[in-house]
Structures are given as structure tokens and as C-alpha cells.
C-alpha positions as CSV (number, residue, x, y, z in Angstrom):
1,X,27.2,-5.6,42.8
2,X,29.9,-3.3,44.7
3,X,33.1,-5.1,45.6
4,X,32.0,-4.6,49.5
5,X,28.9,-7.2,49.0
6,X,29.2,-10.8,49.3
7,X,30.1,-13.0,46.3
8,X,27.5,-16.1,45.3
9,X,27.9,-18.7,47.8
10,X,27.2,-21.2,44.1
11,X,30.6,-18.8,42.9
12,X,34.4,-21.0,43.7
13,X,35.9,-17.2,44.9
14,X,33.1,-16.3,46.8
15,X,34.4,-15.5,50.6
16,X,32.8,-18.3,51.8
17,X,34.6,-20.6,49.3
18,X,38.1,-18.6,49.9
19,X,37.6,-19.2,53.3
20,X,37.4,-22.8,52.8
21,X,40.0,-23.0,50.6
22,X,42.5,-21.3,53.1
23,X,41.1,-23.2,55.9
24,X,42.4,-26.5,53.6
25,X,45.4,-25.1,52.7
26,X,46.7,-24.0,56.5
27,X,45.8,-27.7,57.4
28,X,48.6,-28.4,55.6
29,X,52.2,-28.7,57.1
30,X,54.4,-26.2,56.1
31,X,58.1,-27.0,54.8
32,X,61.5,-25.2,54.1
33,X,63.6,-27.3,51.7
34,X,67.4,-26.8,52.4
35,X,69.9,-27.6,50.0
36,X,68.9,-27.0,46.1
37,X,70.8,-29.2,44.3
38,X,70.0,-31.6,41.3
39,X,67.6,-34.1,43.9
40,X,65.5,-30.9,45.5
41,X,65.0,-29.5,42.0
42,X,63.8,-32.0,39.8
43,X,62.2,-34.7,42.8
44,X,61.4,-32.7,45.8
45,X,60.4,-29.5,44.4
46,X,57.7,-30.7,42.1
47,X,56.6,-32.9,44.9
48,X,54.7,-30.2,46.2
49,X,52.8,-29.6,43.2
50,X,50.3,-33.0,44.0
51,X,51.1,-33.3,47.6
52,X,47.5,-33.2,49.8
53,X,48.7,-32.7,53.0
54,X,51.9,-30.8,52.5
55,X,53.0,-27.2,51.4
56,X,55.8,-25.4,50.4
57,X,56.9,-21.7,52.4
58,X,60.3,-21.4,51.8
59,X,63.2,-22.9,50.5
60,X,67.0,-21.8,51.7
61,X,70.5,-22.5,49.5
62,X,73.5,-20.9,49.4
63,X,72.8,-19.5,47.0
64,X,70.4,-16.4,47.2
65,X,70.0,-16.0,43.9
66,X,69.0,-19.5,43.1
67,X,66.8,-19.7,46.1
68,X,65.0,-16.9,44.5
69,X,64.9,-18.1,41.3
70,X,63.5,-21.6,42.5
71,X,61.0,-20.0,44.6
72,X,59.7,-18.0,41.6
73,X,59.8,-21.1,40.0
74,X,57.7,-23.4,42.4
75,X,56.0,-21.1,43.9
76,X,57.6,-21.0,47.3
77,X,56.9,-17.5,49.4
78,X,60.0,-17.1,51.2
79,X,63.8,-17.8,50.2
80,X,66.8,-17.9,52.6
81,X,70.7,-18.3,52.8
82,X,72.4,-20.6,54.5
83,X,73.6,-17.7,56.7
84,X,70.1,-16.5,57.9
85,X,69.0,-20.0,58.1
86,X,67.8,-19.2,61.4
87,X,65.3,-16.5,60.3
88,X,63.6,-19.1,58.5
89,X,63.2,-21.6,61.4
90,X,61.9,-18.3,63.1
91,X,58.6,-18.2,60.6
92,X,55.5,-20.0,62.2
93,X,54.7,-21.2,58.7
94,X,57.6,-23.2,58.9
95,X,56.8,-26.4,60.6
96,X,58.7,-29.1,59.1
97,X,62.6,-28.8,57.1
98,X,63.4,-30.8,54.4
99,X,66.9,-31.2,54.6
100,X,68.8,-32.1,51.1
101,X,72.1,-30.6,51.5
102,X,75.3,-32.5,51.4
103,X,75.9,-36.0,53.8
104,X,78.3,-33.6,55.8
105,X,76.0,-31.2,56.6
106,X,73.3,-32.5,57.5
107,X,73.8,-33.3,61.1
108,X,74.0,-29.1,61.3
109,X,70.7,-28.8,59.7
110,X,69.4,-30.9,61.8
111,X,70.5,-29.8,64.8
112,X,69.6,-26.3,64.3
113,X,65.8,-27.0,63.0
114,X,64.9,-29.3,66.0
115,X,66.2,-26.6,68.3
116,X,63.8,-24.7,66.8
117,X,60.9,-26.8,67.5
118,X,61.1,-28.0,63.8
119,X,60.1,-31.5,62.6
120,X,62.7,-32.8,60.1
121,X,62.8,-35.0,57.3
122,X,66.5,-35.6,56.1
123,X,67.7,-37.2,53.3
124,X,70.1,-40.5,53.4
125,X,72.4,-41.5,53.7
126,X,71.4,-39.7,57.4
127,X,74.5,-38.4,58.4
128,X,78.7,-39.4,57.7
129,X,79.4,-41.1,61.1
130,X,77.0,-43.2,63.5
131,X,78.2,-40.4,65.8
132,X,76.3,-37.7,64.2
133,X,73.4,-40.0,64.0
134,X,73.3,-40.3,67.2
135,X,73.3,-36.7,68.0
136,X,70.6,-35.7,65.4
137,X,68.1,-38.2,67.3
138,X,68.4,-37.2,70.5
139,X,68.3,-33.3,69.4
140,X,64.9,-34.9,68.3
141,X,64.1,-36.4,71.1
142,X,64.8,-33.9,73.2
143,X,63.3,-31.5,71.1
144,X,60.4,-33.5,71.3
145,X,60.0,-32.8,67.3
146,X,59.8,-35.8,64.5
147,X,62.8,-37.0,62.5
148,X,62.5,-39.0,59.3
149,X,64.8,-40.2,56.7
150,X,63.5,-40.0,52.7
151,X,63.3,-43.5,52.1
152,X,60.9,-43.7,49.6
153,X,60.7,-47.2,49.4
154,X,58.5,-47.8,52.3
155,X,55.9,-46.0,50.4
156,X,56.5,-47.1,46.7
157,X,53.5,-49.9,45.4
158,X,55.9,-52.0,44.2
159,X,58.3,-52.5,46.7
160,X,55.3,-52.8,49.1
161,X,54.3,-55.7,46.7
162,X,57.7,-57.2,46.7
163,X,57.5,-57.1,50.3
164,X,54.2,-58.8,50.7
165,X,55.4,-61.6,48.0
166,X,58.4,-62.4,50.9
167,X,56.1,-62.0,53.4
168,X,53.8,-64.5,51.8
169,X,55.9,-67.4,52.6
170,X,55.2,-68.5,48.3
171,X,59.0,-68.2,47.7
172,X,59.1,-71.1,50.8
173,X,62.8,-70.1,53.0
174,X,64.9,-67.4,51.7
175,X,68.6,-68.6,50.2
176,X,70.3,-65.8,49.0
177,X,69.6,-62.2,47.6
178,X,71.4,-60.3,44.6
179,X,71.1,-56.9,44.4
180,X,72.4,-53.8,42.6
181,X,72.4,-49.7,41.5
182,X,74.6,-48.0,39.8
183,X,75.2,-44.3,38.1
184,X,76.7,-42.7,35.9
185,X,78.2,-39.7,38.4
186,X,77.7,-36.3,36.6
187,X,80.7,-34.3,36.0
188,X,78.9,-31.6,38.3
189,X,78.6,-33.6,41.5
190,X,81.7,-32.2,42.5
191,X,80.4,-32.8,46.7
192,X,80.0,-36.4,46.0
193,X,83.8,-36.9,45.4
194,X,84.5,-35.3,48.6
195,X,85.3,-37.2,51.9
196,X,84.8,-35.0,54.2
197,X,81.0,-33.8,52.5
198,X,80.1,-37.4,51.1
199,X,81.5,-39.2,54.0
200,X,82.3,-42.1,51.2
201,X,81.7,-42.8,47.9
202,X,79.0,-44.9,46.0
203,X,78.3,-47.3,49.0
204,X,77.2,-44.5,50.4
205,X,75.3,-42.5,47.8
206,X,73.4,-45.8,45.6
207,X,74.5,-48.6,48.1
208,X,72.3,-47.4,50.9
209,X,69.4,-48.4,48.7
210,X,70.6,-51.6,48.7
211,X,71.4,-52.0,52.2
212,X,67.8,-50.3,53.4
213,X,65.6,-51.4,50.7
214,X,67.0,-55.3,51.4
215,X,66.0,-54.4,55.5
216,X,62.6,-53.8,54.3
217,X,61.7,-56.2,52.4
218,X,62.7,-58.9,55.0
219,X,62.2,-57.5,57.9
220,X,65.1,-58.4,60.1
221,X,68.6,-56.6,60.2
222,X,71.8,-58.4,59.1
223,X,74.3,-59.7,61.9
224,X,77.5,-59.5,59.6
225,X,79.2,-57.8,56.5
226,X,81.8,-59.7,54.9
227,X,84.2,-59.9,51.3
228,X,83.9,-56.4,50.9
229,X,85.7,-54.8,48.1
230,X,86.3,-51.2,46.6
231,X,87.9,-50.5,43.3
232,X,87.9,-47.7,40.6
233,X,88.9,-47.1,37.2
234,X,89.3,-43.5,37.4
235,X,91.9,-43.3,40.5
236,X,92.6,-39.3,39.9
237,X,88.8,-38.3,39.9
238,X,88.1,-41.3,42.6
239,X,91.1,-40.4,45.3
240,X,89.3,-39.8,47.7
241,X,85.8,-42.0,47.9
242,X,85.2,-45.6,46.2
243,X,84.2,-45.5,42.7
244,X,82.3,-49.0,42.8
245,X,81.8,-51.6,46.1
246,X,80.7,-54.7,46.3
247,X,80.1,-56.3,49.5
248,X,78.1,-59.2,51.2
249,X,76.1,-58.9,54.3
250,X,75.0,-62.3,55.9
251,X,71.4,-62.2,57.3
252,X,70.0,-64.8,60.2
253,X,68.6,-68.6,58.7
254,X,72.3,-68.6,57.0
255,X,70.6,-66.1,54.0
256,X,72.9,-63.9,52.6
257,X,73.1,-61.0,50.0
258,X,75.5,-59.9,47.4
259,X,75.6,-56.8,46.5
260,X,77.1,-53.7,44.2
261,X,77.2,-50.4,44.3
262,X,78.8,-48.0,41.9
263,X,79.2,-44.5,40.4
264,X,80.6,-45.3,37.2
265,X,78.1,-47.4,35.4
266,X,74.8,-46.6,33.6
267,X,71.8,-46.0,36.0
268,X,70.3,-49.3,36.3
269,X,68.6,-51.4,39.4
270,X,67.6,-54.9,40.6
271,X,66.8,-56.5,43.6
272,X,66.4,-60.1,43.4
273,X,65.3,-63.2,46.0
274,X,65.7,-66.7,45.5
275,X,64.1,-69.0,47.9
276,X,63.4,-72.9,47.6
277,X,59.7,-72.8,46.1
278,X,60.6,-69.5,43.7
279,X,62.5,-66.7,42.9
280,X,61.4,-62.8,42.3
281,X,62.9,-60.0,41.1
282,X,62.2,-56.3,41.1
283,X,63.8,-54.6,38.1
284,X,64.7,-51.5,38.2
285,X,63.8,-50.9,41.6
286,X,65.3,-47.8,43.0
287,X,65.0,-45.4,40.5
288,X,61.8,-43.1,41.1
289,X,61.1,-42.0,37.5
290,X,60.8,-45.4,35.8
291,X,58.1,-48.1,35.3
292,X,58.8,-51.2,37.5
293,X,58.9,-54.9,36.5
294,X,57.7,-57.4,39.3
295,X,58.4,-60.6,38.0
296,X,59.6,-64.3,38.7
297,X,58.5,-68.1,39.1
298,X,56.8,-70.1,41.7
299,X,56.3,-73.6,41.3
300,X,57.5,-73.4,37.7
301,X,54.7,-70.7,37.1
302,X,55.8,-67.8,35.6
303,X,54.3,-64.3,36.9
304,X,54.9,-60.7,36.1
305,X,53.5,-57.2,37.0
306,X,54.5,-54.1,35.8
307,X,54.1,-50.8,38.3
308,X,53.7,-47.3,36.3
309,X,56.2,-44.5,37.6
310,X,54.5,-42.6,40.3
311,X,55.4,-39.3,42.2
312,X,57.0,-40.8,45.4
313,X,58.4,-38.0,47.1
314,X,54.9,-36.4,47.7
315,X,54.1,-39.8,49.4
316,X,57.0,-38.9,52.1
317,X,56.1,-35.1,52.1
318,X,52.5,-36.5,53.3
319,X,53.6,-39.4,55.1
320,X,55.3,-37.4,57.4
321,X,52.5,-34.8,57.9
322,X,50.5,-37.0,58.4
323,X,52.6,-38.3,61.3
324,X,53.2,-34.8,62.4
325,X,49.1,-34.1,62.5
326,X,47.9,-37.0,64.2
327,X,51.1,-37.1,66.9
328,X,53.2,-40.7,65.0
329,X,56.2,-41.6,64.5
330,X,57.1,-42.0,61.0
331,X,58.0,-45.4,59.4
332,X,61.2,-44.8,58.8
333,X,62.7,-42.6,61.8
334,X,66.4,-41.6,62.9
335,X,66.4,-45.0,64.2
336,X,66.4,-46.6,60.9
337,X,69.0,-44.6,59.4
338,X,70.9,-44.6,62.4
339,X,71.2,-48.3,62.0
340,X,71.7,-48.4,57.8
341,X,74.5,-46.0,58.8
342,X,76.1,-48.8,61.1
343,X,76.1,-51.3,58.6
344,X,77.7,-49.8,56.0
345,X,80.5,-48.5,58.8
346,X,80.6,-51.8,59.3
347,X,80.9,-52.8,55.5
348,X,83.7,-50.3,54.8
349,X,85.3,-51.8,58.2
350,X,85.5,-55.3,56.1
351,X,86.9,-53.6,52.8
352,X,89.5,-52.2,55.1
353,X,90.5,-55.4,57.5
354,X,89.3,-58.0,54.5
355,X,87.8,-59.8,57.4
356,X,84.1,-60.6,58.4
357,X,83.0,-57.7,60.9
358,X,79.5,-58.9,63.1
359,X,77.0,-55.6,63.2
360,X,76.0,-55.9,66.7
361,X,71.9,-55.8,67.8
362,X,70.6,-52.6,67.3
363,X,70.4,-50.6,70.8
């Protein structure tokens, strides 16, 4: 058979099966991931390897030659600087940025992509200063692109079950909430030690878990922070962003959560409710490379259900194509990280004035 003659149709690389397989593949929403650092390469970057409905073009550092090296890596076709970012927003393959840079410069990112037309996905905390929150969804808006923050909670099987379990009413009314995540911060994570790139320290970085993940589960906002407090053992590495935090944000129905945050203790999670009829627990529950414990008692019954480690970043990847496709608004928009940003402005306001400071309705 010549090579100008039509493959078996029963062959997988016959045309009619390439053509297929390309028609599958360009279904598929096209991403740029900006900023390479330790969260793009070993969460977001493999991502793409079992996503469905998601691909990766290109990915842009400041780095050229690690962009290249990455690319070769996970098989991305194009690489970019930081400086020709704007090339890459030109490319018609590019539909949707991924933006995992530092807090401080995300708000740029942003900006520029949804000029373009681009959708974005950006990770949290969204942005250093409500301000800049503000900015990056109306550019959005007005752009009339999507913009969603990588809270991969709203998509994780157990959180979703912790949820339900609340939601349930079996705990009977809510009384308090502990919850907690802490790290060990590399020596390399120079940017996370910076104010003006971080924005703040571990409230900021681990804390917004906290503060988010505790949103979701209950579904309602708190209406005041309160007894917050910042300390550090390490005041020459720590000048200028809070080692650890602890603060307590008072929800309505008088329920309240305590809660910690810190960058100089062993990675380690919990989330847990106690309510009149039961308590539950979700342990560990924000790291995304662990198996999860649901447990707890209701009505002195004793229940527990463990949750294998999943990939949950290719469930944002898809969530948000999937949005971007069929024309929605992802769960968790600029709205939602807008509003985790106020809250813990409003916590670092308390450390500050060691008063109670009410977070006002959200707008």
C-alpha cells in the first residue's frame, strides 16, 4: 500500500481515526501556565496529563530556560518570558491562563490576559489588596472573559462529603469550629518572605484554606474577625510577614471558629465541627497528595471514611473548561476570592488594633 492510500478505517492511525483524535483534542481548552515555581511543577503541570477537557500549549516563566526545559518536559508546544508575555496571549490556541506567579503579581497577569480576551484561572490568595481584587474582576467583566480562583476544595470528594454531613443537619446546630495548616517553609521560597510579593505571611499562604475551605462547608460568610495574633520564632528570617497567626472569626447563630495558620511547623491539617448531636472532623484536609480521614460521632455512634488521594487540580483545569464551553460561571469566581481577601484584611486589621473588626455584607 503506497503512503498516498488510505489507512484501514479498523487501524487507530488511520486518517479517519487521526481526524477523530484531533477533532477530540481541539475540543479541548487550551491553557498557558504563568509562573513555574514549586506548585505549577509538581501539581499543575502533571494535571494535564489526566485532564479530559483541558490542554496544555504553552507555559511562560522568567525564566526561558526553564520554560523550555518544562515544556520539554510536559509536553507543552510553546514557551514564553515574562517579557513577551503578550505574544503568548496573541496565540489562538491560547484560551484560558493559568496564573501561578507570585500574590504580587498576579493582578498584572490578570489584567493583561483578560485584555486579551483570555479566560483566567488564578491562584489564591487572588491578589495582595481587596483593591487589586477589585480591578482583576471587573477587567473580567468588562472583558466579558471568566475568572476563577484554584480552590480545589469545591471539587475534592471529601470535602464535598464533609459539606453534605453539615448540610445534613445530623450534627443538629453548629457550636464552634477548630481548624488548622501548617508548613514547614522551604529555605527556597525566598518570595514568600517578601511583603511586597506575598502581601503577608502564613495567613495568607496556608490560612486562606482555612478561611475559604470553613465558607464552604457552611455556606454563609462570617460577620466578624476577632483575638487575632501573630508571632514568630525566627524574627530575622520572619521581619517582614507573620511566621504563625492564629485568629477567630465569629460566624451568624453565635458559631465561631478558631483557627492557626503557620509556616514553621510540619505540614499537617484539620478541620473540625462540633455541633450539639455530633462532632466531625476532616484530617488532613488541605493537603492534595494525601489520603483523607472523615471521621467523628453522632449520637454516640462512631463513623469513619477514608478518601484515597486523587488528582485535584485536573478537576479545576476541567471545571473551568467546562464553564468556559457551555458559557458558566465557575464555582468559585473573583467574587469569592474577592471576599476571602476581605476577611483576612479584616483579620490582620484585628492583630493590628487587638480589637474585634465586623467584615461588612459582601457587595
Amino acid at each position: 500500500m503506497g503512503p498516498w492510500q488510505p489507512l484501514c478505517p479498523a487501524n487507530p492511525r488511520s486518517p479517519i481515526h487521526l481526524k477523530e483524535a484531533i477533532m477530540a483534542t481541539s475540543k479541548r481548552v487550551g491553557y498557558a501556565v504563568v509562573g513555574l515555581g514549586s506548585i505549577s511543577e509538581n501539581a499543575i503541570l502533571p494535571a494535564f496529563r489526566t485532564a479530559k477537557k483541558s490542554r496544555l500549549v504553552a507555559l511562560v516563566s522568567g525564566d526561558a530556560a526553564k520554560a523550555k526545559r518544562l515544556a520539554k518536559k510536559f509536553h507543552a508546544p510553546l514557551s514564553y518570558t515574562y517579557e513577551n508575555f503578550d505574544e503568548c496571549l496573541r496565540n489562538p490556541d491560547v484560551e484560558a491562563v493559568f496564573v501561578a506567579t507570585n500574590n504580587g503579581t498576579h493582578v498584572r497577569f490578570t489584567l493583561q490576559a483578560a485584555a486579551s480576551g483570555k479566560h483566567v484561572i488564578c491562584e489564591k490568595p487572588m491578589a495582595n489588596t481587596v483593591e487589586e481584587c477589585e480591578r482583576m474582576v471587573d477587567a473580567c467583566r468588562k472583558n466579558k472573559v471568566k475568572l476563577m480562583i484554584a480552590y480545589r476544595k469545591y471539587f475534592e470528594p471529601a470535602s464535598l462529603e464533609f459539606k453534605r454531613l453539615i448540610a445534613s443537619g445530623k450534627l443538629g446546630r453548629l457550636k464552634f469550629l477548630h481548624t488548622a495548616f501548617s508548613v514547614n517553609l522551604p529555605v527556597s521560597s525566598q518570595w514568600h518572605l517578601s511583603q511586597s510579593a506575598a502581601g503577608g505571611g502564613a495567613l495568607l499562604d496556608v490560612g486562606v484554606y482555612c478561611v475559604n475551605t470553613s465558607r464552604f462547608v457552611l455556606g454563609v460568610d462570617p460577620v466578624e474577625a476577632s483575638g487575632a495574633y501573630a508571632w514568630t520564632v525566627d524574627p530575622v528570617r520572619f521581619a517582614e510577614v507573620e511566621e504563625t497567626m492564629s485568629f477567630q472569626l465569629k460566624f451568624p447563630d453565635s458559631l465561631y471558629m478558631q483557627a492557626t495558620a503557620s509556616f514553621g511547623a510540619i505540614i499537617a491539617s484539620f478541620l473540625q465541627v462540633h455541633g450539639e448531636k455530633g462532632w466531625a472532623a476532616l484530617d488532613p484536609s488541605y493537603a492534595f497528595d494525601t489520603q483523607r480521614r472523615m471521621f467523628g460521632e453522632i449520637g454516640g455512634k462512631w463513623f469513619e471514611k477514608k478518601f484515597p488521594p486523587i488528582g485535584e487540580f485536573d478537576l479545576e483545569l476541567d471545571h473551568m473548561a467546562e464553564c468556559i464551553r457551555k458559557k458558566r460561571e465557575p464555582l468559585a469566581d473573583g467574587a469569592v476570592g474577592l471576599r476571602d481577601v476581605q476577611i483576612m484584611q479584616a483579620i490582620y486589621q484585628s492583630e493590628r488594633t487587638k480589637a474585634p473588626v465586623a467584615i461588612p455584607p459582601a457587595g
